[in-house]
N, C-alpha and C positions, 0 to 999 in steps of 0.2 A: 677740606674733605667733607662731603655729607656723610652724615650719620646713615645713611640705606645704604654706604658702600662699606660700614665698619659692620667686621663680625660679633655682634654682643656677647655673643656664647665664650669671647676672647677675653672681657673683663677681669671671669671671678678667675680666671691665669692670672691675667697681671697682678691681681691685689694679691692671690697666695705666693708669686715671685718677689713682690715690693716685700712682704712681711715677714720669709721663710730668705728669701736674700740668696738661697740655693737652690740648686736645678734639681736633684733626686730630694731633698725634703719638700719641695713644692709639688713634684710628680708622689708624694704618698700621701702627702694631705689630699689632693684631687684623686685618688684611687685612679692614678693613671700611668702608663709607663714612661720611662724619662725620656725617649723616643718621643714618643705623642709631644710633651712638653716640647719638647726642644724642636720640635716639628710646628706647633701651634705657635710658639714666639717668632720663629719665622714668618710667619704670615701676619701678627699683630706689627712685627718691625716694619716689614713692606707697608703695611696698611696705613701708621704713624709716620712711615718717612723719620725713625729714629730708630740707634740700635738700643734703647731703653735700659739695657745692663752691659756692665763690661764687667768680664770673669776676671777673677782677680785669686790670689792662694785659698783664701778662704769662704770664698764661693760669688755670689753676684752682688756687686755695687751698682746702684742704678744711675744712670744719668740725669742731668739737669730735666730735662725734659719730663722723666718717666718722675720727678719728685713731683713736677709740678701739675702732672696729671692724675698722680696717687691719690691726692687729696678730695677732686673732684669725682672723682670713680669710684673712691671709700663710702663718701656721703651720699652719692644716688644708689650702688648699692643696696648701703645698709639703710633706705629709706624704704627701697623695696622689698627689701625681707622683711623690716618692721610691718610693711602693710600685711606681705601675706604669711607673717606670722599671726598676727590679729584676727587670720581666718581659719588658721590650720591650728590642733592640736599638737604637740609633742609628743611623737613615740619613741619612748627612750626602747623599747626593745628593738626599734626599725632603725633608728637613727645613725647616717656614719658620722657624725658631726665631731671636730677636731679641737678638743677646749686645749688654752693654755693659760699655765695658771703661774703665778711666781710665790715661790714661798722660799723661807730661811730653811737648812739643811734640818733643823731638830723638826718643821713643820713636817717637811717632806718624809724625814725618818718616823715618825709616828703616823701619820696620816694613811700614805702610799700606801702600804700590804691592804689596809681594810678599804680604802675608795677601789684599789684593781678587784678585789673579791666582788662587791659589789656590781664595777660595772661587768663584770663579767655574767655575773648572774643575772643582772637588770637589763642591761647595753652592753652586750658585746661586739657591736659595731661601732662603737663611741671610743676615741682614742684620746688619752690625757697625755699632755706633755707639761713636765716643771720644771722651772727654770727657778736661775738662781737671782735672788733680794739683794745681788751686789751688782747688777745694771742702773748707773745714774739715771738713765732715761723711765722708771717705773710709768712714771706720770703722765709720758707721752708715747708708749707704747699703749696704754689705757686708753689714753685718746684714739689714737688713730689704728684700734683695731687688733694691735700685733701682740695684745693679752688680754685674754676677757676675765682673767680674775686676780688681784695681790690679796694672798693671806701675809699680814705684819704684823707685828708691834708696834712701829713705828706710824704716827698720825703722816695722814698726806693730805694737807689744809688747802686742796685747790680746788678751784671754780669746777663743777660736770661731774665731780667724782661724788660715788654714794657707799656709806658705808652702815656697815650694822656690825653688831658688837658678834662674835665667836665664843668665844672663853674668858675668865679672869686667868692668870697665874699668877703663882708666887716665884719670887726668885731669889735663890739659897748660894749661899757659899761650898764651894765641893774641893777636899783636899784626900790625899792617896790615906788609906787606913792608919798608915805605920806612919805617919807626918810627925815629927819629934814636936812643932812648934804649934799644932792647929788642935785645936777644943771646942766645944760649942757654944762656949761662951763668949766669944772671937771678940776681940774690943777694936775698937775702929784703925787703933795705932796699930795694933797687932795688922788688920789687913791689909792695911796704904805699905808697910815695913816688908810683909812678905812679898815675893816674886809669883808676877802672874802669866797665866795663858789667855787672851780675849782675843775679841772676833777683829779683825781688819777692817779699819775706818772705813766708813761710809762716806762718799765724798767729803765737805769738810764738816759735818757734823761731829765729827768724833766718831769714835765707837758706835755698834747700836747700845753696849752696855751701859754708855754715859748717857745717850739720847731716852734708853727707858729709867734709867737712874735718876733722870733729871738733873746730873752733874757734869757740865761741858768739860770740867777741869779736875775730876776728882783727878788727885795724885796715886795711881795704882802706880806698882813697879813695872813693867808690862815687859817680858823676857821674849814669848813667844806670840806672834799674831795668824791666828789659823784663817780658813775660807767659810769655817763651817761650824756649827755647836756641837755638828755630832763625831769632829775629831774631838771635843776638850775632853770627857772624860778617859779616855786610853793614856793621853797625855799626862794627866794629871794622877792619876792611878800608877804611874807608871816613876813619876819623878817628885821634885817639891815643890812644884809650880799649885796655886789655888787657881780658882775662876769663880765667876759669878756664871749662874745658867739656868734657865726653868726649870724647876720642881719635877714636871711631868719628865722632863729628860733624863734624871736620873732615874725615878722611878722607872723605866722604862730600858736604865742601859745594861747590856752584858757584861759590866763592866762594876754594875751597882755594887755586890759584895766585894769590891778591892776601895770604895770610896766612903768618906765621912762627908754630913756635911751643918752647918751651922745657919742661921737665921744672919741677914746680912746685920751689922754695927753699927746701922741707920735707919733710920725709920722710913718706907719706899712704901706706899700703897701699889696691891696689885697692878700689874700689868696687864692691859687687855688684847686681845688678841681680835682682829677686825678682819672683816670681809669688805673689800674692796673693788668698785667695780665702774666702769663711765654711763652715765644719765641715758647712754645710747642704748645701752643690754635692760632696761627694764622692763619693757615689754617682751624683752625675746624670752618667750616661754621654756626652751632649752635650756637660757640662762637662770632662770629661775630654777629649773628643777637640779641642776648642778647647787647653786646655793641652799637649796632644803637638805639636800642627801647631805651638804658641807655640816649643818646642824644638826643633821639624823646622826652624826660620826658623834659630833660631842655629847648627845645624849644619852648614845648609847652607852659610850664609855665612862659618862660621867666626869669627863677632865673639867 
């Protein structure tokens, strides 16, 4: 097929279908109706001689074909936007541009109220989606487009990835007020002995608590495994289950006055909390000013 008979204007469809995988969140990322879409993939199928997705319950699986044209369509692309980003300014008050970002539920749970006020006031045409830090694939959604930002803890040591530091924190022992067995002066036998609440393993790294711990194998009792940081204190508040969790999160939870909490039993240097992003977004001036407003948050706040 020559390239004068393909529609180009069909492209930035296919990449927002390859990456959004559904037919109505591909139609509101492209501020288009899901008609239009489903109108416009027609005409790219004809034109490819492939049906590119097959619908499935939980929305579009792409085919052989549409994988192995994703990748070539990604890179010319986003070669083109890098060019004529290097010629255009960012206007975050004009901008409908679609970030998506992945962070841990405590990130999201402090972050979100003050980044929506924000872009509400700066960018009300900018639309943030967060997802969740328990997708094995982080490091290859980075690559290939399908997230332009991981806020973590956890270090991701691969080839394209760029990171700059967020926050330190500290991370504390948290047990319900009235706990008959928990003190501040917690001794390490005391916390392996007690019954705990942590987060649900990470692929096979363990825990992220053992991963910022620096302990593949500490012996915690482990009772309950949540999705999220910002179930443990209700949990804990509520029963005789402990946890380990960011400082900032108690300080922060509705839940603060039902909890105590103690300095971990071992010696742990801060934890840092990292902006993460692929070697691809450095020039995109968008993406830049999404990571300033990310450090205008901690400034403000002084976390």
């Amino acid at each position: 097929m020559s390239l004068r008979s393909l529609d180009l204007n069909l492209l930035p469809l296919f990449t927002a279908l390859m990456e959004e995988q559904h037919l109505t969140r591909a139609a509101a990322r492209l501020h288009l109706s899901q008609p239009a879409v489903s109108n416009a993939l027609k005409r790219l199928r004809l034109q490819l001689g492939d049906d590119l997705f097959v619908r499935t319950a939980s929305g579009l699986k792409p085919t052989p074909r549409a994988l192995q044209l994703y990748a070539k369509v990604r890179d010319g692309l986003e070669l083109i936007e890098q060019g004529w980003a290097d010629q255009q300014s960012f206007d975050a008050a004009t901008s409908r541009r679609h970030f998506r970002l992945c962070a841990n539920g405590a990130v999201e749970y402090l972050a979100a109220p003050w980044l929506m006020q924000q872009l509400r006031q700066r960018a009300p045409g900018v639309a943030l989606q967060i997802e969740t830090d328990q997708s094995p694939d982080i490091v290859q959604r980075l690559q290939d487009g399908r997230l332009d930002l991981a806020i973590d803890y956890v270090d991701q040591p691969q080839p394209g990835l760029c990171h700059a530091p967020l926050l330190q924190e500290s991370l504390v022992v948290i047990a319900a007020r009235n706990h008959p067995q928990f003190h501040s002066d917690l001794s390490y036998d005391e916390f392996i002995h007690l019954q705990h609440v942590s987060l649900s393993p990470r692929n096979r790294q363990g825990t992220p608590i053992e991963q910022l711990l620096g302990h593949k194998d500490l012996p915690r009792q482990v009772q309950l495994w949540v999705s999220s940081f910002v179930s443990i204190p209700p949990v804990v508040a509520s029963t005789d289950l402990i946890a380990v969790v960011p400082q900032q999160l108690v300080s922060h939870s509705l839940w603060q006055q039902l909890l105590q909490t103690a300095p971990l039993p071992f010696a742990c240097p801060p934890v840092e909390l990292q902006l993460i992003w692929h070697q691809s977004r450095e020039r995109d001036q968008a993406h830049r000013w999404l990571r300033e407003l990310l450090k205008e948050l901690v400034n403000l706040t002084g976390a």
